[in-house]
Each structure stands twice: as structure tokens, then as C-alpha cells.
C-alpha positions as CSV (number, residue, x, y, z in Angstrom):
1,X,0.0,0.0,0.0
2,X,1.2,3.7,-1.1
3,X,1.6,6.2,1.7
4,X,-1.7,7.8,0.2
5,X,-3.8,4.8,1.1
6,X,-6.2,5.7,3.4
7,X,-9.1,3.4,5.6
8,X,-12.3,5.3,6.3
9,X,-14.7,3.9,9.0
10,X,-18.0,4.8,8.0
11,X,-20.9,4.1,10.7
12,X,-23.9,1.3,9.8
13,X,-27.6,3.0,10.0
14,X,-28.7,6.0,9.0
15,X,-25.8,8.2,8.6
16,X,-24.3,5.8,6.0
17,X,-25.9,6.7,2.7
18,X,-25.2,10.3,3.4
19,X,-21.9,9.6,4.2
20,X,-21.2,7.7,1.0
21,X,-22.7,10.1,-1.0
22,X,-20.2,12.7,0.3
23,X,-17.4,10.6,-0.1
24,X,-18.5,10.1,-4.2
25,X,-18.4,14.1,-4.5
26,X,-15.4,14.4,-2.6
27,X,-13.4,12.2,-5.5
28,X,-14.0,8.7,-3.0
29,X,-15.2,5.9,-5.3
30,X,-17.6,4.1,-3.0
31,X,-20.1,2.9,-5.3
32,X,-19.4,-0.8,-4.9
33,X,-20.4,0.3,-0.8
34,X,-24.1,-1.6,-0.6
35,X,-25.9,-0.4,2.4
36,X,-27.9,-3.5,2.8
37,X,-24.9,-5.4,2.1
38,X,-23.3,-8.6,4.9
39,X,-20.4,-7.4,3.9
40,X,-18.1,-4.8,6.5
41,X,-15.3,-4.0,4.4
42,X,-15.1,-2.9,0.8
43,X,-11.8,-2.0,-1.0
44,X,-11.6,0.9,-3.3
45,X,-8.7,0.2,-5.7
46,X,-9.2,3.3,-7.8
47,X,-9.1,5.7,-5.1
48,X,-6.6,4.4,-2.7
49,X,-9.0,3.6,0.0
50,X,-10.8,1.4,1.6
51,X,-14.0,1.5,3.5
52,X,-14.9,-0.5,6.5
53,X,-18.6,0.0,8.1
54,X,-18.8,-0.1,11.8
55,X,-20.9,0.5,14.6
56,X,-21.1,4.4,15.0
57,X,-19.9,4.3,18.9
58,X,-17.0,1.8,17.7
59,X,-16.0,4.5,15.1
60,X,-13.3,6.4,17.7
61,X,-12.2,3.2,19.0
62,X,-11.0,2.2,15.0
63,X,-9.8,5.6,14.7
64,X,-8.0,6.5,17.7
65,X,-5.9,2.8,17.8
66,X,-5.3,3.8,14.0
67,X,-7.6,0.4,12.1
68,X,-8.7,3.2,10.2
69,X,-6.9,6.4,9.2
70,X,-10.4,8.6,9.2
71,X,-13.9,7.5,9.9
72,X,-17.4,10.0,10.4
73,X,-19.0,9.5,13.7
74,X,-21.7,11.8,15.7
75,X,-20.7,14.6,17.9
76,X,-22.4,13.4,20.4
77,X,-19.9,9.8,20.3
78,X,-17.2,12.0,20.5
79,X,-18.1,14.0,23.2
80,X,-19.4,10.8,25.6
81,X,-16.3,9.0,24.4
82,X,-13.5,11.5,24.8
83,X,-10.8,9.7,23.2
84,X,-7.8,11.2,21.3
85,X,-8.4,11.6,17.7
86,X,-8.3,14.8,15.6
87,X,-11.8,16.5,14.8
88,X,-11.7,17.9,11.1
89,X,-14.8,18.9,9.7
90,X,-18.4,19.2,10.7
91,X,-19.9,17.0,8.1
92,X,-23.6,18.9,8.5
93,X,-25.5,15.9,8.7
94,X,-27.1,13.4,11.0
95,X,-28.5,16.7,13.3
96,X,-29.7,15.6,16.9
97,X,-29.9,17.5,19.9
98,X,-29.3,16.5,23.9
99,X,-32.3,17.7,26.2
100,X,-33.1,17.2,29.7
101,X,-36.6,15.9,29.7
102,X,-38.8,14.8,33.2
103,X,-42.5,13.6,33.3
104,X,-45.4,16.5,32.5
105,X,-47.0,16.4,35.8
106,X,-42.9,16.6,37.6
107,X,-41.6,19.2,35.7
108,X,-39.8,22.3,37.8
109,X,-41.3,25.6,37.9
110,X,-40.5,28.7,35.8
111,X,-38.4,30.9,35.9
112,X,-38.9,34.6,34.9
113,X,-37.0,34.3,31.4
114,X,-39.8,31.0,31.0
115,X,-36.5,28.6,31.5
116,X,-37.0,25.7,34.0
117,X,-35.6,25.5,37.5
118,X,-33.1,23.4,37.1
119,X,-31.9,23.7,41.1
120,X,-34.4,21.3,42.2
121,X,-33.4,18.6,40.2
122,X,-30.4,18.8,42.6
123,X,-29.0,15.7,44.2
124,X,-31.8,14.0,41.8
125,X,-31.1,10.7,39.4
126,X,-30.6,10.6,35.4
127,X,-31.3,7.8,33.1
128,X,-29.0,8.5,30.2
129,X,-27.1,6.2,27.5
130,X,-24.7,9.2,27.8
131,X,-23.5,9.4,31.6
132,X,-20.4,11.4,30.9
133,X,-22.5,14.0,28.5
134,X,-25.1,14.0,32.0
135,X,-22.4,14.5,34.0
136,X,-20.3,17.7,32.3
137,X,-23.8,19.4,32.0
138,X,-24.6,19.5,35.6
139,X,-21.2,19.9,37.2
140,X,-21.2,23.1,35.1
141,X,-24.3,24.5,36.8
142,X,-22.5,23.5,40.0
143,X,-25.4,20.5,40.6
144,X,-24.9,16.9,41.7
145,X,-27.1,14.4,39.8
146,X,-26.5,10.6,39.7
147,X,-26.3,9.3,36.0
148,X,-27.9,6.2,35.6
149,X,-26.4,4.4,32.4
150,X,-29.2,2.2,30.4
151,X,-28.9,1.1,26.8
152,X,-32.4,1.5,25.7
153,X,-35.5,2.6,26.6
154,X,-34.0,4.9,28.8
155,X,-38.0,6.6,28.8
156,X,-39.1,4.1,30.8
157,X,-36.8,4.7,33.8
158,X,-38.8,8.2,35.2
159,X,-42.3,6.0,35.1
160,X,-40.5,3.5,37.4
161,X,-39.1,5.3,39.7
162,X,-35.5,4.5,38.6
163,X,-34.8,8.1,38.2
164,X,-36.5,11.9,38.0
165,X,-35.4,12.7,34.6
166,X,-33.5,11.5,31.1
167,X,-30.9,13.1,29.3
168,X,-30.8,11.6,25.9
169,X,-30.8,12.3,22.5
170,X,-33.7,14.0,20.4
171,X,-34.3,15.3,16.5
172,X,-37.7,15.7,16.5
173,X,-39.3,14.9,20.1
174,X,-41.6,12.2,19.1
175,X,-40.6,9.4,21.1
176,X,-40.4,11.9,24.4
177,X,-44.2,13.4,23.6
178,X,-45.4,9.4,23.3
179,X,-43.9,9.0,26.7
180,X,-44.8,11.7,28.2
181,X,-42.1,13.7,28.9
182,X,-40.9,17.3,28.6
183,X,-38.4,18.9,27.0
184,X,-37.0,21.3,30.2
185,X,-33.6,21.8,29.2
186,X,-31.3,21.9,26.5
187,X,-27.9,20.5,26.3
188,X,-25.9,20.5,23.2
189,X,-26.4,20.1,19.0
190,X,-24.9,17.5,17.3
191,X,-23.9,16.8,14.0
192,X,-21.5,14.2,12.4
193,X,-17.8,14.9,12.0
194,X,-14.7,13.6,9.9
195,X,-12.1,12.7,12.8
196,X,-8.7,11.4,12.0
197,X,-5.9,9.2,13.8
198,X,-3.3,11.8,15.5
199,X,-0.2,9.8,13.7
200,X,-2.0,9.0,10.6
201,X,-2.6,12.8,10.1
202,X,0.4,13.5,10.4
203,X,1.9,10.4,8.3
204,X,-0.3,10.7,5.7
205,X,-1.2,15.0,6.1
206,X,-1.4,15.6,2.2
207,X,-4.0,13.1,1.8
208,X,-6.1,13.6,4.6
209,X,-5.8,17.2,5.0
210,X,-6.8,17.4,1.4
211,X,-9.9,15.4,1.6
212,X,-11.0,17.3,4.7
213,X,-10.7,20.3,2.4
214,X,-12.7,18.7,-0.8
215,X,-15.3,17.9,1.6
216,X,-15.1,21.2,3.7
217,X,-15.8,23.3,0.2
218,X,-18.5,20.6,-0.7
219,X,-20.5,22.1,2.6
């Protein structure tokens, strides 16, 4: 393999047809990539690269131990994970945002600028899949809430009695309003980003830095 061969870890789901497609305007080859294909790895001979489709919360972990030079992964991975890989370019796509969200009839009281109290939620519990997101939110306000960690159906834990409120991830608020729960504060935006591996960027800088900028000029 030249020194301009490059592996790109793209995530399964959603986000992967939008990330092939910028890949193809960016000069990236990746029609032979078939979404609803078994297959997780897909060499691109005419382009140099090849593509290997991962879970989007292994993406990082590929990147950062440098199985793949480059990979797109949410902001939100990124920011729960906190591992040591370059962040190049906001790829614009796969939008979410984090809330704060609590039962209807538990919700805090108003403030005068129509924001929530947050202070009573003090000392309180949150089911999140994101404790480390749950936990940098209300440290900042100077709060101490318990993150629970759940891998699904993390909507169900405030009807239990497993905790007061959820911090999770929302686009359009559906799955909260089913649930019955609130919106009462927001966290962060997320969007999907083109990371890199530290020593790859710097090994193979040309390449990368120059897809980064094909794609950057695409958005």
C-alpha cells in the first residue's frame, strides 16, 4: 500500500448513505459500498482507499488505535467517548440535539426568562445512555445528579421510579411526547464529523488534510 492509502470507517444505520454520497463528490469511489450489504469491508482500488462500516460508537475506537486512518462518527460519540483523535470537519449531517426531559405532571417551575428551574433537580437521578454528556452538564451548573447508564428505553426509567429525569438524544421529540415527557432543558447540537488518527494525520497530512478540504468546500 502507497503512503496515500487511506481506511475510512463509516458508521452502519442512518448516517451511511449520506456519508457515501459525500465521499463520491469528494473524489472517494464508494459505489461498490451496498448499504444493505453482509459485507463490513469494501476496497476501493481506484481511489486508494478502503472502506470499512462499523458500529457508530465503535467508530473512535477504530480511529484513535489507527484500524482506520479517518472515519465520520456523531458529535455526540465523540463528546461521551472523549478519546484522542483529531476533529476535522463538521460533516452537516445526521443533526440531533441533547435535552433534559422529566415527566409532565414533575416538571420544575418557571423561571422569569420562562427557562425551567433546574436547582431542584439537585441531588436527583438521570437515566442517560450518555452518563459522561449528563455528568459535564450538571457539574457546570454546579449541581450533583447521579447518571444512571441504560442502553435503551431509557424513557421508561422516570415511570418506574429509577430516576427523576433522562438526558438523551432527540431530532424531532416524538418518542419523548409518546412518553410523556418534557423537554426542560437543553444541552448540546450535534452533527457528524470527519475525525482522523493523531499519527495518521500527520503520516499521511497531504491526503487527509486534502480530503478534509474537498469535503469542507462541498458544505
Amino acid at each position: 500500500m502507497t503512503k496515500n492509502f487511506i481506511t475510512i470507517a463509516l458508521p452502519k444505520g442512518k448516517l451511511l448513505e449520506d456519508s457515501v454520497r459525500l465521499l463520491n463528490h469528494a473524489g472517494i469511489d464508494c459505489r461498490s459500498v451496498e448499504e444493505d450489504s453482509r459485507k463490513l469491508m469494501f476496497e476501493l482500488t481506484g481511489s486508494e482507499a478502503r472502506i470499512i462500516i462499523c458500529r457508530p460508537t465503535d467508530i473512535p475506537t477504530y480511529v484513535e488505535y489507527g484500524a482506520a486512518d479517518i472515519g465520520f462518527v456523531g458529535k455526540d460519540t465523540l463528546v461521551e467517548q472523549n478519546l484522542d483523535v483529531a476533529e476535522l470537519v463538521d460533516l452537516k449531517f445526521g443533526y440531533c440535539r441533547f435535552v433534559v426531559a422529566m415527566p409532565e405532571e414533575t416538571k420544575p417551575p418557571k423561571l422569569a426568562d420562562g427557562s425551567y428551574d433546574l436547582s431542584v433537580l439537585n441531588h436527583k437521578r438521570a437515566a442517560t445512555k450518555f452518563p459522561r454528556v449528563a455528568q459535564m452538564f450538571f457539574s457546570e451548573r454546579g449541581m450533583q445528579v447521579t447518571p444512571i447508564k441504560l442502553h435503551g428505553n431509557i424513557e421508561l426509567a422516570p415511570r418506574v421510579g429509577l430516576a427523576e429525569m433522562i438526558v438523551d438524544i432527540v431530532s424531532t421529540g416524538t418518542t419523548l411526547r409518546q412518553n410523556k415527557l418534557v423537554e426542560i432543558a437543553p444541552i448540546m447540537e450535534a452533527t457528524t464529523r470527519m475525525i482522523a488518527n493523531r499519527v495518521s494525520y500527520r503520516i499521511k497530512y497531504e491526503r487527509i488534510q486534502g480530503l478534509a478540504e474537498k469535503i469542507r468546500e462541498l458544505i
